[in-house]
N, C-alpha and C positions, 0 to 999 in steps of 0.2 A: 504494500500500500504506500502509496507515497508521503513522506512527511518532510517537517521541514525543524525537525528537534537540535535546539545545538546539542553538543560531544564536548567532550576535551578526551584527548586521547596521549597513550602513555606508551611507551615502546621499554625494552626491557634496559635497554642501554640507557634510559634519563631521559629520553628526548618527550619533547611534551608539543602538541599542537592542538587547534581547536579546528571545530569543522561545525558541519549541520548532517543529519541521519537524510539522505534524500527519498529514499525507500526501505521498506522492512518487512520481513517474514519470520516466521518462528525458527526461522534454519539459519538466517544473515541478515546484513543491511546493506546499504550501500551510502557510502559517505562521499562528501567533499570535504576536502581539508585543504591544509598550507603546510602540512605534514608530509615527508618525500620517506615513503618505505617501498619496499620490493616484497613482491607475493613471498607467502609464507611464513612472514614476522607475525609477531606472536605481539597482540596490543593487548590494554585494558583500558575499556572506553567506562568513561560515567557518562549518561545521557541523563539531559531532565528531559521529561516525560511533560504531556501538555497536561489541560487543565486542572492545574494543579497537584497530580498525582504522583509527583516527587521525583525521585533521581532513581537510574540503576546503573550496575555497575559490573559489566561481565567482562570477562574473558573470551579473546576471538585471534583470529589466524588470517592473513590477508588471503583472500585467496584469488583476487585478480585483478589489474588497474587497467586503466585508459586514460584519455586526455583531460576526462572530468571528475577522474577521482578515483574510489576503489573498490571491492566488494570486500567484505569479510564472514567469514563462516564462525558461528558461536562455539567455541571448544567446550564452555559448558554454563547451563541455562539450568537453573531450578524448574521445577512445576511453578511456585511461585511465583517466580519471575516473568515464565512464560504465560502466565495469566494475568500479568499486567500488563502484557504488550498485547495480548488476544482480542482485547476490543480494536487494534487498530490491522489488522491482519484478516486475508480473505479468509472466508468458511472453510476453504477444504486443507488450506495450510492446517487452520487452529486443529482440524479432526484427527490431522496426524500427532497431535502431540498432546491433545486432552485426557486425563486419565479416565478408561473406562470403568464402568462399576456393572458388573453382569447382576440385572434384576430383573422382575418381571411382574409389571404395573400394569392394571389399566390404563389404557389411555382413549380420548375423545379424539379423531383428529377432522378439525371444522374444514371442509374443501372450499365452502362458497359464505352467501352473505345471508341466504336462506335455509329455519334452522331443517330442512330436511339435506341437507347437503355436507351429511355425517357419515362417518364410519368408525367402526370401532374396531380396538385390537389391541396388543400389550407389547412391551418393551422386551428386548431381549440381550440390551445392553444400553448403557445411558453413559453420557459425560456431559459436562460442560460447554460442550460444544454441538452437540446435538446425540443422537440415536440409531439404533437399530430399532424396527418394528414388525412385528406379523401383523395385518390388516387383513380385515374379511370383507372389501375392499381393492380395488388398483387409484394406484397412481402412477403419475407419470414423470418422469423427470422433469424438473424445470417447474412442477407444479408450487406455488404459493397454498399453504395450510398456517391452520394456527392448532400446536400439537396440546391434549390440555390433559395434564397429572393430576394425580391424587396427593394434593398440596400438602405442604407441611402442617397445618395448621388444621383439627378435625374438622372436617365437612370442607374445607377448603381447598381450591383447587389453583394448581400456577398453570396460567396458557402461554404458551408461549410461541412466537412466529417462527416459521421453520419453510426451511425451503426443502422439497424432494430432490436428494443428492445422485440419488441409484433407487432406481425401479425394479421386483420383478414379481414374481407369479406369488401372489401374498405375504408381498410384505415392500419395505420402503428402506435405506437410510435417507435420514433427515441432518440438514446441518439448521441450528438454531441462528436467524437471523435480526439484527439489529434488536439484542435483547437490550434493554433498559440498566443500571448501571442495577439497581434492586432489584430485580428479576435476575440477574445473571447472578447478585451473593445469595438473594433466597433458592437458586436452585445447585449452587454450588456449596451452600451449609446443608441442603436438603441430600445432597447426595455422599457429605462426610458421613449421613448414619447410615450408610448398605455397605462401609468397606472403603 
């Protein structure tokens, strides 16, 4: 996704330069800087993070340059970490590196605006980032749903927007889309109690 976060970046030898993050995925970024390294050095960047959501601080590897700057790959990224960068990163990156929890919920999953334009079916693993699902039901890829749990809270229920990632003969992955900043911790406290 593209961004425009400043850096300050560290080389192992003392060298110190500043930049801005120009794009970012859960695997790398890509920087400009005033900093001159060659693929393969081994940096530690602090980035501040936008509205207001603080600073991180990891360890990375260059792993390629050009005339506007350079790539680096994360040599190592917490869970943690990587769900503070996952609001600003596409769905199918975040689904490669959200931790799953194998459970098996009902779920509502709403297809349209009309309330007959339901289907039901259960989880057969969940993260943060979206789901596996059996559906008694098709969808299709590229489909727009709102996926809706058996909420934290009795009788209460988290829906949440999701987009159909992979379709097939009963059943869906879904990646959870433009969750709310509260909606993504209540369903990421919701799912520290299955493991």
């Amino acid at each position: 996704m593209r961004t425009a976060w400043p850096v300050i970046l560290e080389s192992a030898d003392g060298r110190v330069g500043v930049g801005q993050v120009v794009d970012v995925s859960l695997s790398g970024m890509r920087l400009k800087t005033d900093l001159d390294v060659e693929p393969d050095t081994p940096l530690t960047l602090r980035i501040t993070l936008p509205k207001d959501t603080g600073r991180l601080e990891v360890l990375v590897k260059v792993a390629r340059r050009d005339r506007h700057g350079f790539g680096v790959s994360f040599l190592t990224i917490s869970e943690g970490e990587a769900e503070r960068i996952a609001p600003y990163v596409t769905p199918g990156d975040i689904r490669r590196w959200a931790r799953r929890v194998a459970v098996s919920l009902p779920v509502r999953i709403e297809t349209g605006a009309e309330a007959n334009e339901v289907m039901h079916g259960r989880t057969v693993d969940l993260s943060t980032s979206g789901g596996r699902l059996v559906t008694d039901g098709t969808l299709a890829v590229g489909d727009v749903v709102v996926v809706a749990l058996p909420g934290p809270d009795i009788g209460g229920t988290l829906r949440l927007p999701a987009l159909v990632w992979e379709a097939y003969t009963g059943g869906a992955v879904v990646v959870f889309a433009n969750l709310a900043r509260l909606e993504y911790v209540k369903l990421r406290d919701y799912l520290n109690h299955f493991g």
